[in-house]
C-alpha positions as CSV (number, residue, x, y, z in Angstrom):
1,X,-62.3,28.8,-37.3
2,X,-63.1,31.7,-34.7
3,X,-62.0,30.7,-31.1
4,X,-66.0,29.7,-29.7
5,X,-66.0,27.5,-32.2
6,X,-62.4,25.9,-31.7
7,X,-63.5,25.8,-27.2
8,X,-66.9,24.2,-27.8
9,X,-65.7,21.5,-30.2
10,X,-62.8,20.8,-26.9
11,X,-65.3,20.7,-25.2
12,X,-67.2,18.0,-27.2
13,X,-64.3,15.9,-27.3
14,X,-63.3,15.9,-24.4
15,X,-67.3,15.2,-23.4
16,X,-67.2,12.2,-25.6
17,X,-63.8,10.8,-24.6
18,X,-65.3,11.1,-20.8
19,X,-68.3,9.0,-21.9
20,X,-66.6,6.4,-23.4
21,X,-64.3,6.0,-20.9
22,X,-66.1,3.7,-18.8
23,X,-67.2,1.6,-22.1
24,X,-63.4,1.1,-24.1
25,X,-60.5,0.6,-21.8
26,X,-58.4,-2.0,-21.1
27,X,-57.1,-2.4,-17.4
28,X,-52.5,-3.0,-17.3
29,X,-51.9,-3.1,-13.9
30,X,-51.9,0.3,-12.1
31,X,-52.4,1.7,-15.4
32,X,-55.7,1.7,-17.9
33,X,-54.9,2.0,-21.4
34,X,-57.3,3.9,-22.9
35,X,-57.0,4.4,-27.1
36,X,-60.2,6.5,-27.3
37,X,-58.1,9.5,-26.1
38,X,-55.0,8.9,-28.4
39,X,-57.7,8.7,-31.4
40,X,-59.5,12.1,-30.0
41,X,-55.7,13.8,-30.1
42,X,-55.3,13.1,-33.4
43,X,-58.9,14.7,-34.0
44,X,-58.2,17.7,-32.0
45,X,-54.7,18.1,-33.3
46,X,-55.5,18.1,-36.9
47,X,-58.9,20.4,-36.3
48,X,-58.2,22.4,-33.5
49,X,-54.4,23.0,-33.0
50,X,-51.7,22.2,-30.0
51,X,-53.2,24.5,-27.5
52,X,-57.1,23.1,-27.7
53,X,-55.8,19.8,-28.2
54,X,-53.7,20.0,-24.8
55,X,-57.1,21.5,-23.1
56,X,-58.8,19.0,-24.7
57,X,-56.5,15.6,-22.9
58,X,-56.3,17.7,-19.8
59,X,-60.2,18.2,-19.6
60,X,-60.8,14.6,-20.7
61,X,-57.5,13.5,-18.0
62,X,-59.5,15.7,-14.9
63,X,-63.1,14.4,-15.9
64,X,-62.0,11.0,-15.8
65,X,-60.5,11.1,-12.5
66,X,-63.2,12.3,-10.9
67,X,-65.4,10.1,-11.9
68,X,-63.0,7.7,-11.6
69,X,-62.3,5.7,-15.0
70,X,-59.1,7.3,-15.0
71,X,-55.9,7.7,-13.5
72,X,-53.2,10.1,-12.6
73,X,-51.2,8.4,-15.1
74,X,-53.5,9.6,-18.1
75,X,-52.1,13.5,-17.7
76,X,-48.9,13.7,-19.1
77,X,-49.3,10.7,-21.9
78,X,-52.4,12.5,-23.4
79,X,-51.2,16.1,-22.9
80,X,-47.8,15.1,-24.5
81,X,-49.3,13.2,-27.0
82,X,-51.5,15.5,-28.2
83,X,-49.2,18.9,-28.0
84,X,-46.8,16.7,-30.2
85,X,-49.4,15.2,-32.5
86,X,-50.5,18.9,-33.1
87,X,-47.2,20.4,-33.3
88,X,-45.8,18.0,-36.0
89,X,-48.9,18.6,-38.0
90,X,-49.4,22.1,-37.5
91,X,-45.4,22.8,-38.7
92,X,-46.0,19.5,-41.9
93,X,-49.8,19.9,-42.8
94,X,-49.2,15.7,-43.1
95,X,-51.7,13.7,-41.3
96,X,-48.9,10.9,-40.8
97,X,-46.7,13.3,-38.4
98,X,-49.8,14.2,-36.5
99,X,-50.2,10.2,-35.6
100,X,-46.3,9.3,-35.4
101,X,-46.4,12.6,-32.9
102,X,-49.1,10.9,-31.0
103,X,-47.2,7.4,-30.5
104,X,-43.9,9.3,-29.4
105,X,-45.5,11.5,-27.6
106,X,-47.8,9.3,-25.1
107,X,-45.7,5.5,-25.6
108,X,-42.3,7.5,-25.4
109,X,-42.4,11.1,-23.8
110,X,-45.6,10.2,-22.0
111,X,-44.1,7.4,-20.3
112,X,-41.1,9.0,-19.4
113,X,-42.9,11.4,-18.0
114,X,-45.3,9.2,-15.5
115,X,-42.4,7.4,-14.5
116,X,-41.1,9.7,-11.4
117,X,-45.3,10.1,-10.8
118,X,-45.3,6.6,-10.0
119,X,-42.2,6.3,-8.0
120,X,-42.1,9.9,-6.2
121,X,-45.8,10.3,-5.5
122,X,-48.0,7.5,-5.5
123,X,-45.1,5.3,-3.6
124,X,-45.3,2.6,-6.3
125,X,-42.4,0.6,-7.6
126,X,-42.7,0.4,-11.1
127,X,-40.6,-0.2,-14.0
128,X,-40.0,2.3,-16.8
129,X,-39.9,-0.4,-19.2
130,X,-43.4,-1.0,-18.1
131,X,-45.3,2.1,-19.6
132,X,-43.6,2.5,-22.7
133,X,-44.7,-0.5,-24.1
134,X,-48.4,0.0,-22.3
135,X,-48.5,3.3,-23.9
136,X,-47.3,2.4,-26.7
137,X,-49.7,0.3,-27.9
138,X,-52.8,2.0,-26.7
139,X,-51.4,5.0,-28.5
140,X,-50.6,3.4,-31.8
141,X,-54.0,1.8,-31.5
142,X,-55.7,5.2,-31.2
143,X,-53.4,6.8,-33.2
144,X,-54.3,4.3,-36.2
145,X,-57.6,4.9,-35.7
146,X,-57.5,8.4,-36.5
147,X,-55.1,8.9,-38.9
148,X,-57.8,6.4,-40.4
149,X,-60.7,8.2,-39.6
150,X,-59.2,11.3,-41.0
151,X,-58.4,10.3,-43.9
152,X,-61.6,9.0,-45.0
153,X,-63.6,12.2,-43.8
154,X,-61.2,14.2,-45.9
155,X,-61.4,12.5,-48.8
156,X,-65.3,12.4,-48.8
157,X,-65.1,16.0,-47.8
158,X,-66.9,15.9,-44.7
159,X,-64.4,19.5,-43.7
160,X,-65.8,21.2,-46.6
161,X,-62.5,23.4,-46.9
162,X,-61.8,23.4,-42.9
163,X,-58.7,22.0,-43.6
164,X,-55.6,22.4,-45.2
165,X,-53.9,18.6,-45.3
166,X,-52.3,16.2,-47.2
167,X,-53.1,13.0,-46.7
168,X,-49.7,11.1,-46.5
């Protein structure tokens, strides 16, 4: 797939994981869980690759904050998410490393990562052992959903030789 190709479907998904934004989400707090995105990463990472799946959650992450459906919180669970999801598949060609790298990446990593966001510059007190299990879940419901999703659009051959996977 030739590199216009690869930007303008990033650019679709991260279109359509803006749009839905203010339609699937599920308010935690400080925090909105959102498993659209963590279901687009797995898209983008199994098409598109670690790089324009990362553009793809950063893109969807700044759209969302400006219009407002989003948070702070969304940048470093989608963009870790993803990079992993698309790492673990790109090195395995196995759709189920592409979905476990999603749940580390966001409910683990991701969380991990917000944590000193929350404290250091929003001013919040909040507990570590509150993300991971918030992004945990939304994840692993996204995550699900695409491995899902994927599997039955290979099987009926909807990529037409786009891909190279096993489905595992």
């Amino acid at each position: 797939m030739n590199q216009t190709r690869k930007l303008t479907y990033t650019a679709i998904l991260a279109a359509i994981t803006t749009a839905s934004s203010s339609v699937v989400y599920i308010p935690l707090g400080f925090a909105k869980i959102f498993p659209i995105q963590h279901f687009v990463n797995i898209l983008a990472a199994v098409m598109l690759g670690p790089w324009y799946a990362v553009m793809s959650a950063f893109l969807t992450s700044t759209m969302r904050n400006l219009l407002g459906t989003g948070s702070i919180f969304a940048y470093p669970g989608s963009m870790i998410g993803a990079f992993l999801a698309a790492f673990l598949y790109q090195k395995t060609k196995k759709l189920s490393f592409a979905a476990v790298g999603e749940v580390f990446g966001t409910g683990i990593l991701g969380a991990l990562a917000t944590y000193p966001i929350a404290i250091l510059l929003l001013g919040q007190e909040a507990t570590l052992l509150g993300f991971i299990p918030a992004f945990t879940m939304s994840s692993l419901a996204g995550a699900l959903l695409g491995f899902v999703m994927l599997k039955v659009m290979v099987q009926k051959k909807v990529f037409s030789g786009m891909l190279q996977m096993k489905i595992k």
